[in-house]
N, C-alpha and C positions, 0 to 999 in steps of 0.2 A: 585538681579541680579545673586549672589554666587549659590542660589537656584534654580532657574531656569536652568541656566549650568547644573548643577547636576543632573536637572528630563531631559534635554535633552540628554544628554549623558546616561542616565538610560535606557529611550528609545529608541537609538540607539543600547544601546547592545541588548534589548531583540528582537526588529526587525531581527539584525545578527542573533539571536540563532534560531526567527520561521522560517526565508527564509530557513537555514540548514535541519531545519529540512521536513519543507514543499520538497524540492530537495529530500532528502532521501526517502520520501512517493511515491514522484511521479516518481522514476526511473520504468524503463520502465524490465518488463517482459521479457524473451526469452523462446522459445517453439518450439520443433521437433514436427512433425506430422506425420503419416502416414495413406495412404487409398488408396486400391487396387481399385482404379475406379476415379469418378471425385467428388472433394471436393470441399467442401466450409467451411471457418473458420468466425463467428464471435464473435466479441466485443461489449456486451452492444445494440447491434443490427444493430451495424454496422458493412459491409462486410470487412475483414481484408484479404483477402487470397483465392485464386480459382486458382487449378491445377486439370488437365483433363486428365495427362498423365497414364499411363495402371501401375505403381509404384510410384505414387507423394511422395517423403519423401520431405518435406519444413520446411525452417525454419521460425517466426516470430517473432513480440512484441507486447507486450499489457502493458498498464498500472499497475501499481500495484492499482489502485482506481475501474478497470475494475469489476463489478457488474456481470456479466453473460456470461460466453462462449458459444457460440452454435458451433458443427458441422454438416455437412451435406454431408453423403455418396453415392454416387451411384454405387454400385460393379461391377466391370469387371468381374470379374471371378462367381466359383461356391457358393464360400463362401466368405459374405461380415466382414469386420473388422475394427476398427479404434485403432489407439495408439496415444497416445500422451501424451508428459514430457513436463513441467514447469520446470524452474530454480527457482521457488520462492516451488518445491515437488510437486505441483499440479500435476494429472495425473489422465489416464482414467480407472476407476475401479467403485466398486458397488457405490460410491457418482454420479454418474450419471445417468438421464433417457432419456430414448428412444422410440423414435413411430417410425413406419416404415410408418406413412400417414403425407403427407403434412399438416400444418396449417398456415394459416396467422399471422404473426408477431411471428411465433415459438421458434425468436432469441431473443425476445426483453426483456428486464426485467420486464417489466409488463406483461407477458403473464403465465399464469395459466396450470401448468404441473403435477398438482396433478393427471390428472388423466392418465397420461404417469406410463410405467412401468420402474423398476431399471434395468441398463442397465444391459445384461448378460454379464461376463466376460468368455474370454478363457485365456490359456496360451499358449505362444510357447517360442520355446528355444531361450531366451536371445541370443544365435550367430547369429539365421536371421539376426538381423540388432542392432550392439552393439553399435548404434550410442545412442540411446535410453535408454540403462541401467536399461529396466525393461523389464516383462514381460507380463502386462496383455494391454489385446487387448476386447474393447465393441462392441456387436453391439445390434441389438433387439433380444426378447427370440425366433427368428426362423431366423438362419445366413441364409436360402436362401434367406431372403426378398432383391428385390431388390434398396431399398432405406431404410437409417438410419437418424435419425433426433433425435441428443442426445445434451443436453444442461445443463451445470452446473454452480447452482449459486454458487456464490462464497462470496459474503457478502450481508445485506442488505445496503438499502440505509442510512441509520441512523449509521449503525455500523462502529466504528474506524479503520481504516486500521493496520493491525499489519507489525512490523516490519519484513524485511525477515533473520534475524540474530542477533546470541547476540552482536555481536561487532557493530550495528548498533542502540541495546538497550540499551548498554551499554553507548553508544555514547549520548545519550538523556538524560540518566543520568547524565552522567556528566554536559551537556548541562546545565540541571535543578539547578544542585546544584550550578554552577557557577550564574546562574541569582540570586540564593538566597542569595550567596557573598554579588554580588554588592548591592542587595536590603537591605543588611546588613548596608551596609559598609555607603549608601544612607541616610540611616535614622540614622548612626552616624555623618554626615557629615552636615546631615540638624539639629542634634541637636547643633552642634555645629555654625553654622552662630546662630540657635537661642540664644544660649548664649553668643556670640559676639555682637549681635545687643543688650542683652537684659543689658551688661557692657555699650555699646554706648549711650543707654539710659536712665538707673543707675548708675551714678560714685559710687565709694565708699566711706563714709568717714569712716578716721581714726579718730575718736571720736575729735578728737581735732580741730576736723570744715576743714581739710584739704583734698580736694579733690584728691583720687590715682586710680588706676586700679584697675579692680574689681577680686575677687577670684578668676576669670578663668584663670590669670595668675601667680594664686601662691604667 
């Protein structure tokens, strides 16, 4: 019964320790955007975001488990351009590619972009818009195209989500080391009902045929 307690409560810490951590993986992204024309933002391939106004600056969320961003530009003006920051560093520079021609399923993580080219970057002065705090701005290798179609993976499907901070690495760690405590403390606790039960049903004698407590009490 002493035992059983002991794996229940074993199991209940380490459930508290994975729901933490699982909460920690799954908070949720934030993200500026800009696109002098009308945009579309997705997620894993699904539509997250569509502003048409002639300056759309927007903000969103995405997942941290979120597999593949797509944007989708269509420029107002003479020269098209997209920007955009992540709160977890992500942003729009040569790790992305770009077609200026429509494809079906373009945004989806299954879809095949090898044969897209690396987005071209420009720069403009960090004052345009310091909402952003960076400078580079993609579109395709010819800015008059008048549509952009640029999507970046961001992990596969297999691969472990990383932390977005050491204090939240750190956090795991500890996490870790704490289950290894109890899983200590666990198996000093079940050796001991073992040696309690194993006096309960070994007395000890004192040679002289008189039944006492066994050694575990000294």
């Amino acid at each position: 019964m002493v035992d059983r307690e002991i794996g229940d409560k074993m199991v209940l810490q380490l459930l508290l320790c994975l729901l933490l951590v699982i909460q920690v993986r799954s908070s949720p992204t934030t993200g500026m955007i800009y696109c002098y024309g009308e945009l579309y933002v997705y997620a894993d391939g699904q539509q997250i975001l569509n502003s048409n106004t002639a300056y759309p600056t927007a903000s969103f969320q995405v997942s941290d488990n979120v597999q593949v961003l797509g944007v989708s530009c269509r420029k107002a003006g003479s020269n098209g351009r997209i920007q955009m920051t992540l709160s977890n560093g992500i942003k729009t520079d040569h790790s992305w590619t770009c077609s200026p021609q429509f494809e079906e399923n373009w945004f989806s993580p299954e879809f095949n972009d090898s044969a897209w080219q690396e987005a071209t970057v420009s720069l403009y002065p960090v004052t345009m818009f310091p909402v952003f705090g960076a400078r580079t701005w993609i579109w395709t290798d010819n800015t008059t195209d008048d549509f952009a179609y640029c999507r970046k993976m961001l992990k596969t499907e297999n691969q472990e989500p990383q932390c977005k901070c050491e204090d939240v690495q750190q956090e795991v760690t500890d996490l870790k080391a704490e289950v290894a405590l109890i899983q200590s403390e666990v198996t000093a606790l079940k050796d001991l009902v073992n040696a309690l039960q194993l006096n309960l049903d070994n007395p000890a004698d004192d040679g002289n045929g008189n039944i006492g407590e066994g050694d575990i009490f000294g």
